[in-house]
N, C-alpha and C positions, 0 to 999 in steps of 0.2 A: 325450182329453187336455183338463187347462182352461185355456181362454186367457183365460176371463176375466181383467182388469185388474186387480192386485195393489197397485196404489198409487193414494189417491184425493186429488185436486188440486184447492183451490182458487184460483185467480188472481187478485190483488188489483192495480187501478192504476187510476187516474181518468182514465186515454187509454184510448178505448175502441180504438183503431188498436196500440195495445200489447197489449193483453189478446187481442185478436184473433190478435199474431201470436207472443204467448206459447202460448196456446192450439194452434192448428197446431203449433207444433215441442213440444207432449208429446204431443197426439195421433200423433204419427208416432212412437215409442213403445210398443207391443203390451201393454206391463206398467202404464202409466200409464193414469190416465185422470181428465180436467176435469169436476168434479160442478159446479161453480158458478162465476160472475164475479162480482167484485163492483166497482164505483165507488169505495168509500172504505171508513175503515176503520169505520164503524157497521154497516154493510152484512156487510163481513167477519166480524164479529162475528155477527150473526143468521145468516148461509147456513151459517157454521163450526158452529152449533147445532141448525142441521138438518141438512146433511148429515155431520158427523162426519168433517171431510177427514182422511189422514193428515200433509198436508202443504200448508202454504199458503206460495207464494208473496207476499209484501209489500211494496207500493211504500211508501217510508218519507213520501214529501212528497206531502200530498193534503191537496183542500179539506176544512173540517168535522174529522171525527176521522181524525188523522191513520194511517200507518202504526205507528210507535212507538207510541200511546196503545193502538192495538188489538192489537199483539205484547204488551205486558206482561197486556191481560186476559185474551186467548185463554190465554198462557201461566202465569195461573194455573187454569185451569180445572183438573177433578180426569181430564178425559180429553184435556188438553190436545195439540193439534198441532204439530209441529215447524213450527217459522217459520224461513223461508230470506227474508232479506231484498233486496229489490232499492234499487239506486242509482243513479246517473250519477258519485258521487265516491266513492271506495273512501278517502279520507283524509275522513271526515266524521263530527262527534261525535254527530249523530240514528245512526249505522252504531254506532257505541263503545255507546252506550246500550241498543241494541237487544240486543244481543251480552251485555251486563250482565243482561237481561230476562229472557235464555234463547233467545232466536236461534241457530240451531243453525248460522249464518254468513250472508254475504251473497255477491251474485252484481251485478257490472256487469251494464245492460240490454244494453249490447251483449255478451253475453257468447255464444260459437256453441253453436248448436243441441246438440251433442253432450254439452257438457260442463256444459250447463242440465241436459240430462236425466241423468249422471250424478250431478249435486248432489240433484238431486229423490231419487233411489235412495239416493245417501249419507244425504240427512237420515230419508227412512222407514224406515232400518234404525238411527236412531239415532248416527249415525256425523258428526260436525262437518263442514262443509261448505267448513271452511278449518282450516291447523292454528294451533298456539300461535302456533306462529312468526310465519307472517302477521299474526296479530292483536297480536302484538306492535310488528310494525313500522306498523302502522296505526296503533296506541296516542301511537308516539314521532312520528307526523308530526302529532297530533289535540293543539291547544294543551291545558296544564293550567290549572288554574283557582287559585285562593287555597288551599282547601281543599285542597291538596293533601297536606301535613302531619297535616290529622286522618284522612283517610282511607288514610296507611300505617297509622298509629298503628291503625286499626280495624280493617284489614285482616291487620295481625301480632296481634292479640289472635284475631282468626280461626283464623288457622292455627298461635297457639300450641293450640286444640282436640286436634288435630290429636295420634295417639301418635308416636315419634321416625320410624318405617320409613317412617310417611303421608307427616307432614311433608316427609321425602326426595323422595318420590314424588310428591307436590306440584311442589315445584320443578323437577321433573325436567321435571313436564307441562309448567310455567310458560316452561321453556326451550326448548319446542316438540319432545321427545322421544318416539316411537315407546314401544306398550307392550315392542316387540320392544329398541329401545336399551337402556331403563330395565332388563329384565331381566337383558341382558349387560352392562351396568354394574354393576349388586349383585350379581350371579350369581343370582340370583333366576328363576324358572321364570316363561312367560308369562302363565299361570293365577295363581299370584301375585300378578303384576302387577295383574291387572284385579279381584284379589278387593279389593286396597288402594285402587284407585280409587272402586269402587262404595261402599267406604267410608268415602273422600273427600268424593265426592260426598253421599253420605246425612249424614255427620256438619256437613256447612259448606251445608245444605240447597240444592245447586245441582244444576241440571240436567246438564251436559256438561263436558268438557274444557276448553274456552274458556273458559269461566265460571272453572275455577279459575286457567289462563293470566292472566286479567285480575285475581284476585285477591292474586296473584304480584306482577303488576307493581305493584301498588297499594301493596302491601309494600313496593316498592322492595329485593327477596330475589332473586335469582339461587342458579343447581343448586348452589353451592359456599358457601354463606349461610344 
């Protein structure tokens, strides 16, 4: 049988005493495994291009290049890795930003052992590492700026893209909804469901779920809107 490590980690955070005790708790783990550390987000950037992590952990505040500077390049790369971000403040607009990049969520440092490594598992198979919902309510505690006006107005030109069933399906995600809700809402089969996302996603060029959540709220659109 192979036990080889099915998931490959890299750990980024400029406390070396964090990285350290990030490190133990995915090593304890059988499925995960830490290819690299890195100090910052320069560093994160070259180790991610050599060893080809599936999944990088992200301290967002560090000296030099930061967390966010390195989440938006990694996540354009053409083999890019899912970025799970880490924090100290879960209401913080470096977290919003990140998330807008293609963060596939984020995780409090204190956040237990258990449910660090189901996140790491969630984001390697693709799967958001928090739902709309949450990220909605992070949204409404994270101040708005001026711009807040042009960026519905940009954001409803987006998802007027969008054909009318997407659109629905859109909001649905935007209101923190299950592929399995959304289905039994339209009566819609679950396969369905995720064929509309995938071309969601491909048609408003974003990576995940979140992303259109926050595209959602930018509308200023709700499931019934």
């Amino acid at each position: 049988m192979n036990t080889e490590p099915s998931v490959s980690v890299l750990v980024v955070d400029d406390d070396p005493v964090v990285r350290f005790g990030l490190t133990m708790m995915l090593r304890g783990a059988p499925d995960l495994h830490v290819v690299a550390e890195a100090g910052d987000g320069a560093e994160a950037i070259e180790l991610a291009a050599q060893h080809s992590p599936d999944v990088v952990l992200m301290d967002i505040r560090m000296p030099g290049t930061d967390g966010l500077t390195a989440t938006e390049r990694l996540r354009r790369r053409p083999d890019a890795p899912q970025v799970v971000v880490l924090t100290t403040f879960d209401a913080d607009e470096h977290v919003l930003r990140a998330l807008r990049a293609g963060a596939a969520g984020f995780l409090l440092k204190d956040t237990p052992p258990d449910e660090l490594v189901l996140a790491v598992r969630h984001a390697a198979a693709g799967r958001p590492v928090l739902s709309p919902e949450v990220t909605r309510r992070l949204i409404d505690r994270v101040a708005v700026g001026s711009e807040q006006d042009t960026a519905r107005d940009a954001a409803r030109r987006r998802l007027d893209e969008l054909a009318d069933r997407e659109r629905t399906v859109a909001l649905d995600l935007g209101a923190g909804l299950s592929n399995s809700e959304i289905a039994s809402r339209h009566h819609l089969s679950i396969a369905t469901v995720k064929t509309h996302v995938s071309s969601i996603l491909t048609k408003l060029d974003l990576n995940n779920r979140v992303q259109v959540a926050l595209l959602v709220h930018d509308a200023g659109l709700d499931a019934d809107g």
